[in-house]
C-alpha positions, -999 to 999 in steps of 0.1 A, spaced: -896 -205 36 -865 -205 52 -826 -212 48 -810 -238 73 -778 -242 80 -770 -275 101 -741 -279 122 -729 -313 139 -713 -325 167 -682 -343 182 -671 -368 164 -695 -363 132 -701 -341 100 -722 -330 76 -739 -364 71 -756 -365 104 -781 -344 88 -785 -368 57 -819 -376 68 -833 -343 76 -822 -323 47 -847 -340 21 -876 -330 48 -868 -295 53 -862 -297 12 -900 -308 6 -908 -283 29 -894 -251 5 -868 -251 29 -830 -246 17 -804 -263 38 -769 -265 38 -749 -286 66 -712 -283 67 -684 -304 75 -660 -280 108 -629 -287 100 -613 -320 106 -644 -335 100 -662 -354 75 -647 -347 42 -625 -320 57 -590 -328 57 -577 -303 80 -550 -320 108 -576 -325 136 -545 -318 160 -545 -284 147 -580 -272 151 -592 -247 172 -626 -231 183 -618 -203 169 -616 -228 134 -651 -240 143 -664 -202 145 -651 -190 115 -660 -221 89 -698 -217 109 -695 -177 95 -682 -183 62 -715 -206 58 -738 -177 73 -720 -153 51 -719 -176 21 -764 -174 26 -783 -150 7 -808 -145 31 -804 -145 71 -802 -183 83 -815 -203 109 -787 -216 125 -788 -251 140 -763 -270 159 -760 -302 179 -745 -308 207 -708 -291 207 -720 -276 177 -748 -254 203 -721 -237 218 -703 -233 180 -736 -214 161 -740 -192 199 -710 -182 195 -714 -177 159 -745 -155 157 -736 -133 188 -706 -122 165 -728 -117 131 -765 -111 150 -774 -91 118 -767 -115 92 -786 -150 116 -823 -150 116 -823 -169 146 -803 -200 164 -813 -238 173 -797 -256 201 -806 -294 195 -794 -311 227 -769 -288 231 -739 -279 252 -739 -241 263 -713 -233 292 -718 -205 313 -706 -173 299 -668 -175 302 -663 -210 310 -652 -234 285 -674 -270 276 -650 -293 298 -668 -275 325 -701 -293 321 -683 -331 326 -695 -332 361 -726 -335 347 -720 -364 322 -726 -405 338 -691 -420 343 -697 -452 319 -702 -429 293 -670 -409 300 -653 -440 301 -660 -448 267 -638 -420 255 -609 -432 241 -577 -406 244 -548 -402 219 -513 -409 236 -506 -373 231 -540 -360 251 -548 -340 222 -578 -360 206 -602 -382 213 -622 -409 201 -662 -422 214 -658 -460 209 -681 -485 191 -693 -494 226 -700 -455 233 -716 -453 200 -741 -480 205 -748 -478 244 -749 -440 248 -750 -422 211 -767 -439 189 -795 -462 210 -826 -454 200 -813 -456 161 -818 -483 137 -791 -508 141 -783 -507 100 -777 -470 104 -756 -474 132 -729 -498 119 -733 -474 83 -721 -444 101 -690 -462 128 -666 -457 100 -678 -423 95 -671 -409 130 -639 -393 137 -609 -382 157 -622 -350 180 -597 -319 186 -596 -313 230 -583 -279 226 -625 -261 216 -638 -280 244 -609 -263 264 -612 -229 253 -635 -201 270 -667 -191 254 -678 -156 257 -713 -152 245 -724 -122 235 -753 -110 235 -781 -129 209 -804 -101 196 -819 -133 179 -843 -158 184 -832 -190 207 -851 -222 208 -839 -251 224 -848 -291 214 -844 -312 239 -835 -348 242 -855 -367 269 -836 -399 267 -800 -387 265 -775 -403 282 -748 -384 266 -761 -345 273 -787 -360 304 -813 -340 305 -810 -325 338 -781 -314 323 -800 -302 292 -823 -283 312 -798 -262 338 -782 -254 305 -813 -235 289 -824 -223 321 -793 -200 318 -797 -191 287 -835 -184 287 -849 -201 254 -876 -181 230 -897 -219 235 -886 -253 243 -892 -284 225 -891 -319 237 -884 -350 215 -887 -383 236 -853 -398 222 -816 -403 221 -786 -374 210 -789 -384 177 -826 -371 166 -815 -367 130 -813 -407 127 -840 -417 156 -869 -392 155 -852 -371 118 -890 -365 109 -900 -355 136 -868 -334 143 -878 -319 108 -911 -310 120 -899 -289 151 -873 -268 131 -904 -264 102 -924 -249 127 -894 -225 141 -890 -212 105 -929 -208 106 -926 -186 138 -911 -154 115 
């Protein structure tokens, strides 16, 4: 058995996971997903956040495990446990990208906009002072959340919030893994397209590649068999 530790995305937190901890549970599986700061129940000033922020709340949960993790993040939150586990490679038992944004070494994630579709950059709703930003219901629905039950989607719109610019501004510097990498892909993103998806993973060669035929949000569409996938990565020793 293994020890998870889930990390989200813009504009979520810990309760992304809500339906895929209970799986991984009844699997023997211990799992802990974490609100970054300025996120979910975290109240730190979202203005004030930095990568750097996102890094070190993703190690204090690594070094908070008793045993080597498995580090998963979504979206944004790809780039976060990278970062993450090329700093502690010792202490990780190996890393998950789930649809997941990884720049090119040295670049920061506003880099990979070229790749997103227009409607669904339009649907990103800046603060007056350029320093958040918020995905709007529209965004949710249309580009999110679509292949999600409709009752879960209005349950979580109150639950998303503001999202800090300055991570997705900074440089990432990956060093080098020394870990196990497995990528999930999304086939029917139209936030992270897969195109996108796939020129991402090529450059960071993945251990094995799995395909779920769904939105960005496989925790809500496809959570079991989401579940299933990171199962059998904790299976692969």
């Amino acid at each position: 058995m293994a020890r998870f530790v889930l990390i989200h995305g813009s504009w979520q937190g810990a309760w992304c996971w809500r339906e895929v901890i209970p799986r991984l549970a009844s699997g023997g599986h211990e799992v802990a997903a974490i609100d970054l700061p300025g996120h979910g129940d975290d109240r730190t000033p979202v203005e004030s956040v930095t990568l750097q922020h996102y890094v070190d709340r993703t190690l204090q949960a690594v070094n908070d495990s008793s045993d080597a993790p498995i580090l998963v993040g979504h979206s944004m939150g790809g780039a976060i446990v990278r970062q993450a586990a090329g700093l502690e490679p010792g202490r990780v038992r190996a890393i998950v990208s789930v649809a997941s944004l990884l720049p090119r070494n040295g670049a920061n994630v506003l880099s990979l906009v070229k790749g997103f579709d227009p409607e669904y950059l339009a649907q990103i709703l800046w603060a007056e002072d350029r320093r958040t930003t918020r995905l709007s219901p529209e965004g949710v629905r249309r580009f999110a959340y679509f292949r999600c039950p409709r009752v879960t989607v209005d349950a979580v719109l109150p639950l998303l919030t503001a999202e800090p610019v300055l991570p997705y501004e900074t440089p990432l510097y990956f060093a080098g893994l020394g870990v196990p990498h497995y990528y999930i892909e999304c086939l029917q993103d139209r936030i992270v397209p897969i195109a996108l998806q796939r020129s991402m993973h090529a450059g960071f060669p993945a251990d094995r590649i799995y395909s779920l035929d769904t939105d960005h949000a496989p925790f809500f569409s496809m959570a079991g068999e989401l579940a299933s996938i990171l199962d059998r990565i904790a299976g692969r020793g």
